[in-house]
C-alpha positions as CSV (number, residue, x, y, z in Angstrom):
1,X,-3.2,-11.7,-23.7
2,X,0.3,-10.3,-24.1
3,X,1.6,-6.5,-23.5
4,X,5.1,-5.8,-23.5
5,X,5.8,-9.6,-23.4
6,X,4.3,-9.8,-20.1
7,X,1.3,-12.8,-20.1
8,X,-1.8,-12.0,-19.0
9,X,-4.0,-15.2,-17.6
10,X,-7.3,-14.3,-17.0
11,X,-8.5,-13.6,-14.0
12,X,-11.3,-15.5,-12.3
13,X,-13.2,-14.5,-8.9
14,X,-14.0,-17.4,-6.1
15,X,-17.9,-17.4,-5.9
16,X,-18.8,-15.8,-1.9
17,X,-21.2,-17.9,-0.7
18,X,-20.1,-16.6,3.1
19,X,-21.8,-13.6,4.6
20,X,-18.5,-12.8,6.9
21,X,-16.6,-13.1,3.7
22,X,-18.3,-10.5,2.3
23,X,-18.2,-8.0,4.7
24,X,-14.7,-8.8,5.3
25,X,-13.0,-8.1,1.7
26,X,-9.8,-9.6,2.0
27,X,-8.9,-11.7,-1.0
28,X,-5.9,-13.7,-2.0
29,X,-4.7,-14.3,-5.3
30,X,-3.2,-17.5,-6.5
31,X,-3.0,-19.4,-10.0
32,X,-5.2,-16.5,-11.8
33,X,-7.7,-17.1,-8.9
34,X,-9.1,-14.6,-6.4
35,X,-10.5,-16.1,-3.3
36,X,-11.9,-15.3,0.2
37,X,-10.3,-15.5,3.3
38,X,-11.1,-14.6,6.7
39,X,-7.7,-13.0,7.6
40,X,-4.7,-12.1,5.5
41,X,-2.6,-12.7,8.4
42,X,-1.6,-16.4,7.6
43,X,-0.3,-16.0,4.1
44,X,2.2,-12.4,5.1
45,X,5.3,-15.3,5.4
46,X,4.4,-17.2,2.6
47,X,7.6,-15.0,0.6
48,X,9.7,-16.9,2.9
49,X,8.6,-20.4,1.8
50,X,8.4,-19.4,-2.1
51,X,12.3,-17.8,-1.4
52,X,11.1,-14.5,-3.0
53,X,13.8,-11.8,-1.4
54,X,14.7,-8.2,-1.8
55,X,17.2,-8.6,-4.1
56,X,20.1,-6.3,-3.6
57,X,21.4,-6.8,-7.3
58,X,18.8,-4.6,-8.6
59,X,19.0,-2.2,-6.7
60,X,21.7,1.4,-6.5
61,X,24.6,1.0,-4.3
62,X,23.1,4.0,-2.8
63,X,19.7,2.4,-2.1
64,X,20.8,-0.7,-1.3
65,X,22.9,0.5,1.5
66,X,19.9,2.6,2.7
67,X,17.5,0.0,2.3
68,X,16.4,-1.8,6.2
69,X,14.3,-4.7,4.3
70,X,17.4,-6.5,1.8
71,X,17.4,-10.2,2.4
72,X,13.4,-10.2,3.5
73,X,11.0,-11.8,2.1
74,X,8.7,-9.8,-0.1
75,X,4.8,-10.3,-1.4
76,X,2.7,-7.8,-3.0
77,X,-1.0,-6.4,-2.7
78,X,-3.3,-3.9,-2.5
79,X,-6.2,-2.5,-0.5
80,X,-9.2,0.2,-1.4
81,X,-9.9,1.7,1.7
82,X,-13.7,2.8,0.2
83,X,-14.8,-0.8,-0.6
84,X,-12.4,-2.3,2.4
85,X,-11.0,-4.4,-0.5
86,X,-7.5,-5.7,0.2
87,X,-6.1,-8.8,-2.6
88,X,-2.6,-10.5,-1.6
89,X,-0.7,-12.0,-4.2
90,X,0.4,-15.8,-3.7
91,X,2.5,-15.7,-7.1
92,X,5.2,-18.1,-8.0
93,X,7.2,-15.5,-9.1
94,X,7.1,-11.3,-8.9
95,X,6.3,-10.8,-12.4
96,X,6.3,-6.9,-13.7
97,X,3.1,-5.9,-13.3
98,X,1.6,-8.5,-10.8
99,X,-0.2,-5.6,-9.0
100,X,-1.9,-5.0,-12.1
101,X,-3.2,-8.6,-12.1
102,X,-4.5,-8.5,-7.9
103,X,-7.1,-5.2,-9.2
104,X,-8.3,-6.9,-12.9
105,X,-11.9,-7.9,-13.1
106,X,-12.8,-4.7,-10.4
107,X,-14.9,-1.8,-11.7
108,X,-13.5,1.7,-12.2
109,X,-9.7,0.3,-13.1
110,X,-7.5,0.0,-16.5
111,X,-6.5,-3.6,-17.6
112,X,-3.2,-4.8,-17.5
113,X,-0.4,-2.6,-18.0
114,X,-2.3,0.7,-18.9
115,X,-3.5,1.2,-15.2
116,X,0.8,1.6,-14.4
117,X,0.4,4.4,-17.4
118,X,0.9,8.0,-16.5
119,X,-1.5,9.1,-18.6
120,X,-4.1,6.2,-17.3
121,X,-7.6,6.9,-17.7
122,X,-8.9,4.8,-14.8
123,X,-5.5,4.0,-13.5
124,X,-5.7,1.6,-10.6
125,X,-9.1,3.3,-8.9
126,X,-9.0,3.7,-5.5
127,X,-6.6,0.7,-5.0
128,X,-2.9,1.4,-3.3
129,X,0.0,-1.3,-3.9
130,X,1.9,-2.3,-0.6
131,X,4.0,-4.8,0.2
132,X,4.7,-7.1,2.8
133,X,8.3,-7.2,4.0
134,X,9.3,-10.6,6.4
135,X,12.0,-10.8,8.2
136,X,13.7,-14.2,8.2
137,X,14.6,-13.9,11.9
138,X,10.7,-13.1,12.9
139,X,12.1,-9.8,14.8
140,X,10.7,-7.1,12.5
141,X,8.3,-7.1,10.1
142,X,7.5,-4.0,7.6
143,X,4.4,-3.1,5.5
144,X,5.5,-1.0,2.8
145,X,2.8,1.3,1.3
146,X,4.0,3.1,-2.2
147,X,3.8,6.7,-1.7
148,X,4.3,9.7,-3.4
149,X,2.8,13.7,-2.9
150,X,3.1,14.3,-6.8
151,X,1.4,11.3,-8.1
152,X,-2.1,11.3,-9.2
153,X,-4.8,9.6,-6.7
154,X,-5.5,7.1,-9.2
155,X,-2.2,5.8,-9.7
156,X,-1.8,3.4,-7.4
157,X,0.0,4.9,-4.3
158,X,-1.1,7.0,-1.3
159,X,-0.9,10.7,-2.0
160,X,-1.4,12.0,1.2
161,X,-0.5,10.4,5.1
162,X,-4.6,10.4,5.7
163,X,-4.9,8.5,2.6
164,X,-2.4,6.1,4.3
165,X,-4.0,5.9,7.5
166,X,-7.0,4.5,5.5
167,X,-5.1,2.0,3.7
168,X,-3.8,1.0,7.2
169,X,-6.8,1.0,8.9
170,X,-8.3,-1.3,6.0
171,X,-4.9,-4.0,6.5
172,X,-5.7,-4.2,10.2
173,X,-9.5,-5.3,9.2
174,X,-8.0,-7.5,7.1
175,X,-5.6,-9.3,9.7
176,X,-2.1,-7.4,9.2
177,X,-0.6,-7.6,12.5
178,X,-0.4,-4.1,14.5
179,X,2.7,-4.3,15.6
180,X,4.1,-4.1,12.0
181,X,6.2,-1.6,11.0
182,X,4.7,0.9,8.1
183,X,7.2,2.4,5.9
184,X,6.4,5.2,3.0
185,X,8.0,3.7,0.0
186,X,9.4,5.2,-3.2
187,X,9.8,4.0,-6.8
188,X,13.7,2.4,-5.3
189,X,11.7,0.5,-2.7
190,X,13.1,2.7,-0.1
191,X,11.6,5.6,2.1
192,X,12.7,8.7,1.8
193,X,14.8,10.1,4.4
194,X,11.9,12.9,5.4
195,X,9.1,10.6,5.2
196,X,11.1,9.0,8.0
197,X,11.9,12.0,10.3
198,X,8.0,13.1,9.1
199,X,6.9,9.6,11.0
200,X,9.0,9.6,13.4
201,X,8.2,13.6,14.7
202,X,4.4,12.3,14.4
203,X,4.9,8.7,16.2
204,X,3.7,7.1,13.5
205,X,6.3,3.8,13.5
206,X,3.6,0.6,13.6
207,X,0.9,0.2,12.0
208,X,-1.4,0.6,15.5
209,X,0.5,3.9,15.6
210,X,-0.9,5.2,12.5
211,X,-4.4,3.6,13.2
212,X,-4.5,5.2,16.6
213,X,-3.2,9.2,15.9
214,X,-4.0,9.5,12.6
215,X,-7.2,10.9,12.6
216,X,-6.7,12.6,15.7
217,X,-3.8,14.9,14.1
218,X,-4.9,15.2,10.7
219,X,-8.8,16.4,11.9
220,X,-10.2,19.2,9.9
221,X,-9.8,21.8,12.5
222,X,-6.2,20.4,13.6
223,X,-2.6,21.7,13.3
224,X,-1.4,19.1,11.1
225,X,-1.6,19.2,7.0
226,X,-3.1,15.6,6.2
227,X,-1.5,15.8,2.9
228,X,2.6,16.1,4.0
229,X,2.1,15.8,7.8
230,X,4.1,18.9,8.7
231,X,2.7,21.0,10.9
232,X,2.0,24.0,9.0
233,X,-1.6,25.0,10.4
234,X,-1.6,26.4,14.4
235,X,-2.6,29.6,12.6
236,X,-5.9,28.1,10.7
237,X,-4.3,29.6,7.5
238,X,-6.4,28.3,4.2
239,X,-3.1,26.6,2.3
240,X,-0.6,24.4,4.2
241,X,3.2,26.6,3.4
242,X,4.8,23.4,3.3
243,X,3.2,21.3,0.6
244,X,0.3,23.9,-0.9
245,X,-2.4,21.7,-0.7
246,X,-6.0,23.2,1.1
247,X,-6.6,20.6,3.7
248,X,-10.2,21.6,3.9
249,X,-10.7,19.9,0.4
250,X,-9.8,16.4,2.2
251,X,-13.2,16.2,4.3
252,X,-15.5,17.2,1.7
């Protein structure tokens, strides 16, 4: 199947026969296959070895300059944090749309290129892209969730820093290293300049970070909006003033 001249193979699942496969839900997808594995952790390089690199020629002067991760290597995935699903894509090349192909075959998602459709009916479900940035010299490592405040929950990205948290807390089940750097990316692969200083004011710079005061900040009686992460509620008031959303409406 083609759409907008970008092949479709179809996708076919690995038969789980394992129990701790199962109850594990991390996948990796290779060759229009999805299979089990017990950790994600020992396929995060494997950009390295296929030489796919952020490539600075397709990106803004602007961004480019901006951007800490040019010259890694860079693989894609996604994780839903209510199934603990995560897929990782071991693709010969980063095809438009590949995220697309890691979700096909799941229930509650569009096919192919509709789910990247703002008007989606499904969209991508509760799946969030990421990638997986390497650093050649092995001294930093990021793990680059797409994010955005405006964006519908359903398209793909995290709209809220809880909603992170859970896809982070999901990547460490799945064997993501701790220690990893999590950056809130854009649509220019780069984080915004206040999702930065918002992380950095919270302490949220590895992923352990996040996995460890998340919750703790952004509880339902806490002073911390879950949705921006500014903290806009010492005085219990009903609407955060910074972003508008009603916090309470997260934990029901």
């Amino acid at each position: 199947m083609a759409h907008g001249g970008i092949r479709f193979r179809p996708i076919r699942v690995f038969n789980i026969t394992r129990r701790r496969l199962v109850k594990n839900g991390a996948f990796v997808f290779e060759a229009g296959i999805r299979r089990p594995v017990i950790s994600l952790g020992p396929y995060l390089r494997e950009s390295l070895s296929s030489r796919h690199f952020m490539d600075v020629s397709l990106m803004t002067e602007k961004d480019a300059t901006r951007c800490k991760w040019v010259g890694y290597g860079i693989i894609k995935g996604v994780t839903n944090p209510t199934e603990s699903l995560s897929v990782l894509a071991l693709s010969k090349s980063l095809v438009r749309g590949l995220h697309a192909d890691l979700i096909s075959g799941f229930e509650n998602v569009d096919s192919g290129m509709e789910c990247y459709s703002p008007n989606h009916k499904k969209g991508f479900g509760n799946f969030v892209r990421w990638v997986f940035f390497a650093d050649p010299k092995k001294e930093k490592d990021f793990f680059g969730i797409d994010f955005s405040l405006s964006e519908r929950p359903t398209a793909g990205v995290a709209c809220s820093l809880i909603s992170a948290s859970r896809v982070i807390k999901t990547v460490l089940l799945h064997g993501v290293p701790p220690d990893t750097e999590c950056v809130l990316l854009d649509p220019t692969m780069c984080e915004p300049e206040y999702l930065t200083s918002v992380r950095s004011t919270l302490g949220f710079n590895t992923l352990h970070h996040w996995a460890e005061k998340a919750e703790r900040l952004f509880k339902p009686d806490g002073a911390y909006c879950p949705r921006c992460g500014l903290e806009t509620r010492r005085k219990k008031i009903s609407f955060c003033s910074r972003c508008g959303c009603k916090p309470e409406l997260f934990w029901k």
